[in-house]
Structure formats: C-alpha cells, structure tokens
N, C-alpha and C positions, 0 to 999 in steps of 0.2 A: 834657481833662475838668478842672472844676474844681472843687474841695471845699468851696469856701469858705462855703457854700449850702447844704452840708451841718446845718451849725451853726446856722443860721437859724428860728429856732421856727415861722417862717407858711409857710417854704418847705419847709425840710428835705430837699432833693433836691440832684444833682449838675448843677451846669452846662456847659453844648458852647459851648467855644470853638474857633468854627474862626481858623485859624491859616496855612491854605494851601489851594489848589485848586487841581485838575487835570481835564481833559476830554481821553479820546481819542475821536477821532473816524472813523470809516474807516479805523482801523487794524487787520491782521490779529491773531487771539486769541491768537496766539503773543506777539507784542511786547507787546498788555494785558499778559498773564501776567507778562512780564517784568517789564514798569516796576511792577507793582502789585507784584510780591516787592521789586522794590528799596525801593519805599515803605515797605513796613511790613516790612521787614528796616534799616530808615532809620528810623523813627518808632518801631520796637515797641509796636504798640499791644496793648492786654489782649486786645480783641476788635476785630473787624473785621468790619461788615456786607457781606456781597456779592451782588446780585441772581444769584437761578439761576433766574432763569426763562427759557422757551426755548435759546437761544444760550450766556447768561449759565451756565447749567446745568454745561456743559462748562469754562470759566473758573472757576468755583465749587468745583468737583471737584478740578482740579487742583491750585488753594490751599491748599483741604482737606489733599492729599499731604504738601505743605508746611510748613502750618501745623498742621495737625489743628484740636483744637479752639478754637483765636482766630478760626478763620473762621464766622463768623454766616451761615449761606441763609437768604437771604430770597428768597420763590418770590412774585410779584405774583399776586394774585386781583382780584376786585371788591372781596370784605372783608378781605382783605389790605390795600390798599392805602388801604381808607377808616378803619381804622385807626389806620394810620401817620397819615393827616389829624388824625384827633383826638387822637394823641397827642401829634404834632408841636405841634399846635396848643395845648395845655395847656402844653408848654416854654417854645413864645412868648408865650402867656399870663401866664406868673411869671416871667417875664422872665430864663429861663435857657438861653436861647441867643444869643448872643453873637459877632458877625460883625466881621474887621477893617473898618478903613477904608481907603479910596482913598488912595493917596499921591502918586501925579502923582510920585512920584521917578521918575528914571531907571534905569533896571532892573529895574522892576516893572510894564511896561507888562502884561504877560499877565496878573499879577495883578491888576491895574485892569480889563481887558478882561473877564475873567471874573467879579469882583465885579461889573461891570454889567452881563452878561446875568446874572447870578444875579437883579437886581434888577428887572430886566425881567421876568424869570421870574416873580416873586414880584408884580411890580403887575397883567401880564397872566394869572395863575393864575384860575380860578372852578373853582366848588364848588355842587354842586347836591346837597342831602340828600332822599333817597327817602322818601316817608311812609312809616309801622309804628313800631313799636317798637325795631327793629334802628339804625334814624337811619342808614342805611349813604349813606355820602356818595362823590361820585364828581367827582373832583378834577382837573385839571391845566389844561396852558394849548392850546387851541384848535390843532389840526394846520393851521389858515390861516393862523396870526401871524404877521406876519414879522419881523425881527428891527430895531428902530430904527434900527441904525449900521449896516445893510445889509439893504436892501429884496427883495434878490436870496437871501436864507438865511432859511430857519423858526429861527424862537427855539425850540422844543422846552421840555420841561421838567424837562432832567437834571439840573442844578444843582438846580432844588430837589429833587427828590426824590431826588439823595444826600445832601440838608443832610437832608432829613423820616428820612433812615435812623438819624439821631443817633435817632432814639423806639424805635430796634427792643429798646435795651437799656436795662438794669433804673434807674431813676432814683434810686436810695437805694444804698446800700453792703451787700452781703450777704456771707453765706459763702463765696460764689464769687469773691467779690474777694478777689486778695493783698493779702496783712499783711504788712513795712508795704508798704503805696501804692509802686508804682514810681511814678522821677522821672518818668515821659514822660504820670502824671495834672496832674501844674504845667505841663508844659513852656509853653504856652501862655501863661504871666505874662509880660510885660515884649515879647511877641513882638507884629508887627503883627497 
C-alpha cells in the first residue's frame, strides 16, 4: 500500500502496489493453506482479502485460526462481485493502482508469465451493466477464451479478480489502521 496519495488534495486515498503474484492452480487446500500462511507470515500484511465462497469457505476458515482478524471473507454474489467492479474500477480511475513491469530478466520468468496473463485477463475482461437503478454489473472474462501463449488452456480470470480484491478495503486511513504505519505499507517503493 502506498500513502503517498494520501496527501493529495484531488485524490486523497491509498494506493495498491502490486509488487508480486502467485497462482495455485490444482493444488490440494492443504498446500493453498500452507503457502498462503507462508505469504502473509512473509509479507505481514494489515489485512488480507480471501475469497470464501464455496471451496474457498474452508481455506478462509482456517486462516481465520491463524490470523483472526487480518483475514478479510470475501464471500462472491452477483452484487458482491459487481461491486468489487466499480470499486476496482474508481482505483483505476485515479490512478491508484499500480502494477510492476515486465522485466525479461532471468529469474523472473513466472513473474513475466503471470504479469501477462494478468494482462490478457484485463484486455479479454467485459462488463455488461444490468438496467435499474442498482447498475449492478456483471463482469469477467468469457469461460471459452483461451489463453494466447497456449491455445490448449482457458485464460480464466483469477489474476484479475485477486488484483479487484485490492477494493474490498477502506481507501483512506481510519481508526482501524495502526499508528504509526507498519513498514510492510512502503514496502513496495523501490521494489519491481
């Protein structure tokens, strides 16, 4: 997270710098479990969004144990999720989300590979907004896409919509934030 945005009189909110990304894929929820306590036993984050919806519920639960209150359920609805669209969407609107760059170094190949299905994600995403008043929108990338750099795998749209979970929390600084700021709200300066 970054503060700097904070200070800003037309923005006045916090900025998400991602910084790193991970995707398990067909992995049993025991090993999720694990490598996600390592992560955020590694990162300490304030909070920590985790989908608990269906599967996720179980995964969710048991962080909880863990973590108690750092861990954020987030349970998918219809309006759940169309939510997260427009809020996400107002971050990248004031331009306070903030994604590394591709480095083509060596040893960052997965990080590459995953920055562009993110990016893939994000050009193959649509959005269709239901008429009423509610605007309730309903969002993701198409279950027939397949994924550019292999024809034979669905691109999905998990990357973005653990980048859209950056919205689930409060964009200004409250009560609930520690005094002072732990370091791991900078950490993210100077990092790719």
């Amino acid at each position: 997270i970054g503060l700097q945005t904070l200070d800003d009189p037309v923005i006045g909110a916090i900025t998400y710098q991602v910084v790193n990304r991970v995707m398990y894929q067909n992995m049993p929820i025991a090993e999720q479990h694990a490598r996600l306590r390592g992560l955020i036993q590694h990162w300490q984050p304030y909070r920590a969004a985790v989908d608990s919806t269906g599967v996720g519920a179980g995964l969710c639960s048991t962080l909880i144990k863990v973590f108690g209150a750092r861990i954020t359920p987030f349970v998918f609805t219809g309006k759940s999720k169309s939510d997260l669209a427009w809020s996400f969407l107002a971050i990248i609107d004031t331009g306070r989300f903030k994604d590394y760059a591709i480095s083509n170094e060596q040893g960052y190949e997965q990080t590459d590979d995953l920055r562009r299905t993110f990016l893939y994600q994000c050009e193959a995403c649509q959005m269709k907004v239901r008429l009423g008043a509610a605007k309730l929108a309903a969002w993701g990338v198409e279950e027939t896409i397949r994924h550019p750099e292999n024809q034979e795998a669905l691109l999905h749209d998990d990357l973005l919509v653990s980048a859209a979970m950056c919205s689930v929390f409060p964009s200004t600084v409250t009560a609930s934030w520690p005094t002072p700021f732990p370091q791991f709200l900078e950490r993210g300066r100077g990092s790719r």
